[in-house]
C-alpha positions in Angstrom: 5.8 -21.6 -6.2 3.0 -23.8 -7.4 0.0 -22.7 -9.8 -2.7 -23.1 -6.6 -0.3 -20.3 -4.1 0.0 -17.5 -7.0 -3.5 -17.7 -7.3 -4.3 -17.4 -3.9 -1.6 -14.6 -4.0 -3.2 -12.9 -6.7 -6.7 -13.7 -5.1 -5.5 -11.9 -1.8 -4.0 -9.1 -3.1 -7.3 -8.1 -5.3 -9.2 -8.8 -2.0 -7.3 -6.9 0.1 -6.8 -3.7 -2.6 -10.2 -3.7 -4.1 -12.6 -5.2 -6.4 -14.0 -2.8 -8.8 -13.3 0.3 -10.0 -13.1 2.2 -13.4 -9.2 3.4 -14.3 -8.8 7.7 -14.6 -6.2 9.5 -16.2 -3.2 10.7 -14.2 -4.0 13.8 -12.1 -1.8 16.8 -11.8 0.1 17.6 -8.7 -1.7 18.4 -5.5 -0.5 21.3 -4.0 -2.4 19.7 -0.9 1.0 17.0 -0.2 4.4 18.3 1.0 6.2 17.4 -2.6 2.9 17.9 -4.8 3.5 13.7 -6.1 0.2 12.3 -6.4 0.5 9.2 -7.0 3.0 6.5 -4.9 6.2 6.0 -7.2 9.3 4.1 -7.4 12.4 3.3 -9.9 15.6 1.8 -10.0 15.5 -1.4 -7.9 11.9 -2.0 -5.4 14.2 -1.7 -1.8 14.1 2.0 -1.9 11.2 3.0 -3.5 8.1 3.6 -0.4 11.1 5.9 1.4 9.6 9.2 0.3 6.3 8.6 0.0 5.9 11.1 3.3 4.6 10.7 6.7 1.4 8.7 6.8 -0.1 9.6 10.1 1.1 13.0 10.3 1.0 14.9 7.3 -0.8 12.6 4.6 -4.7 12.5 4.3 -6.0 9.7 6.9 -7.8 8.4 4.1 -6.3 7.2 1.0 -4.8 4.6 -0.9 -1.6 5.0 0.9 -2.9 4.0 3.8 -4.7 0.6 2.1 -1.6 -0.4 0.9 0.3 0.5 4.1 -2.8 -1.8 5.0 -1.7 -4.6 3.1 1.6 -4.3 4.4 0.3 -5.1 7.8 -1.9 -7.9 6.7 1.2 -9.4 4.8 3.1 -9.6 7.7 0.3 -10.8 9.9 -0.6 -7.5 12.3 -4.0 -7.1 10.7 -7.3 -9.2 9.0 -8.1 -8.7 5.7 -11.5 -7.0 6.4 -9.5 -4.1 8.5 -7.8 -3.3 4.9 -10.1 0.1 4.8 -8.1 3.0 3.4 -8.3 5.0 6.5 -5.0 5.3 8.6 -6.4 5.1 12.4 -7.3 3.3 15.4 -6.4 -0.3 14.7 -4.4 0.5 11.8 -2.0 2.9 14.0 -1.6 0.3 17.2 -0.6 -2.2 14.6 2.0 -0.3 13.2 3.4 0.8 16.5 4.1 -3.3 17.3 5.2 -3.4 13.7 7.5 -0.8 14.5 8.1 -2.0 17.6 9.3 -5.6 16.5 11.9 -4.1 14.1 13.1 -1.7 16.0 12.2 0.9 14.7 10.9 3.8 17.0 7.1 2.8 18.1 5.4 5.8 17.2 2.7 4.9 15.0 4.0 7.4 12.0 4.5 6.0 9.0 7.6 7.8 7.4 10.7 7.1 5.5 12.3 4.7 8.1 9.1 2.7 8.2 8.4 2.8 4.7 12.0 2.1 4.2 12.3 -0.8 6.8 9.3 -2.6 4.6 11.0 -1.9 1.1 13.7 -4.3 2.2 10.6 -7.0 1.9 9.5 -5.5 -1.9 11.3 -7.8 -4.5 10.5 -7.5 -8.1 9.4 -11.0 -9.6 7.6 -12.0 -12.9 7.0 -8.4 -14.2 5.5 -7.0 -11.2 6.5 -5.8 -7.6 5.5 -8.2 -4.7 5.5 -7.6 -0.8 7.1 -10.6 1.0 5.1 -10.6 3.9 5.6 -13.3 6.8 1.9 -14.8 6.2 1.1 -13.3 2.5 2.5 -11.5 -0.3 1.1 -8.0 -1.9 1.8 -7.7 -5.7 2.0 -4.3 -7.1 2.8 -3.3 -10.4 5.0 -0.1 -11.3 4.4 1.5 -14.4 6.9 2.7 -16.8 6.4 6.3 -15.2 6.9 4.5 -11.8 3.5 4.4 -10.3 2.3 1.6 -8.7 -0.9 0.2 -8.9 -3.0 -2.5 -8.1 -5.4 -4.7 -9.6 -8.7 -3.6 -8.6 -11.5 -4.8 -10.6 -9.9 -6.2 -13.7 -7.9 -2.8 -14.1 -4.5 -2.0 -12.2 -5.2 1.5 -10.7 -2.6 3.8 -9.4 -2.3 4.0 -5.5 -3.0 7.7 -4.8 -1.4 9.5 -2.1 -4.0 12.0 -1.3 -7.2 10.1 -1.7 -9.1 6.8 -2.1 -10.2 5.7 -5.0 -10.2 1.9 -4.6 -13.2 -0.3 -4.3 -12.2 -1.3 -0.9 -11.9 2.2 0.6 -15.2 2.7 -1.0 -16.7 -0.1 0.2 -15.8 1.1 3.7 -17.0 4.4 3.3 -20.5 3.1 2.6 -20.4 1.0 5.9 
């Protein structure tokens, strides 16, 4: 991969997750999500780690990091733009997932759960120190932490991916439009 395409990579990913926000201190469980987890986590090797993050679309706050960086997902793999990367899980957001769904078929129901979340691990590879989405068009770089959150680079800082609320630029940003 040359110099010019990780940047771009790296470019995208910040544009897509965020630009600026200040990092917090770990939370403590929310009695608000089915398993109380906060944050979105993984270990062991990348392929399995999205398969219990929990239904997005049924049971998980509409609005949330979850749901920019089931987002990104879609934008890596070409179903949405860039500017529809907004943190809230609806409208444009669901029909894409239902053809994403649909084209690896999976059933086309619009909920994000553990086969969905699993079917788009298979594309997570972990390269260079960090966790990347292999999208068809673009790739997504997370990082997962030694206690096996992921975050993103928003702003300069890598910030956690919350399950249960936004807290990244972007979703801000949207909110204020």
């Amino acid at each position: 991969m040359t110099a010019s395409r990780r940047h771009l990579i790296l470019v995208a990913s910040v544009a897509v997750l965020g630009t600026a926000c200040s990092p917090s201190a770990p939370p403590p469980p929310s009695a608000d999500l089915p398993d109380g987890r906060v944050h979105v986590t993984g270990e062991g090797r990348p392929g399995d780690d999205w398969e219990d993050e929990g239904l997005l679309g049924e049971n998980l706050p509409v609005r949330s990091d979850l749901a920019a960086m089931w987002q990104s997902v879609l934008w890596a793999d070409g179903y949405l733009r860039r500017s529809d990367v907004d943190c809230h899980y609806a409208g444009r957001t669901v029909e894409a997932t239902r053809v994403w769904q649909s084209n690896r078929g999976l059933a086309a129901d619009g909920i994000v759960g553990p086969k969905t979340f699993g079917r788009a691990g298979r594309q997570l590879l972990a390269r260079d120190g960090a966790i990347h989405y292999e999208g068809a068009e673009h790739t997504v770089r997370f990082r997962r932490d030694q206690d096996g959150r992921y975050s993103v680079l928003d702003g300069g800082t890598h910030k956690p991916l919350r399950r249960d609320r936004p807290t990244l630029s972007s979703c801000e940003e949207a909110a204020g439009s």
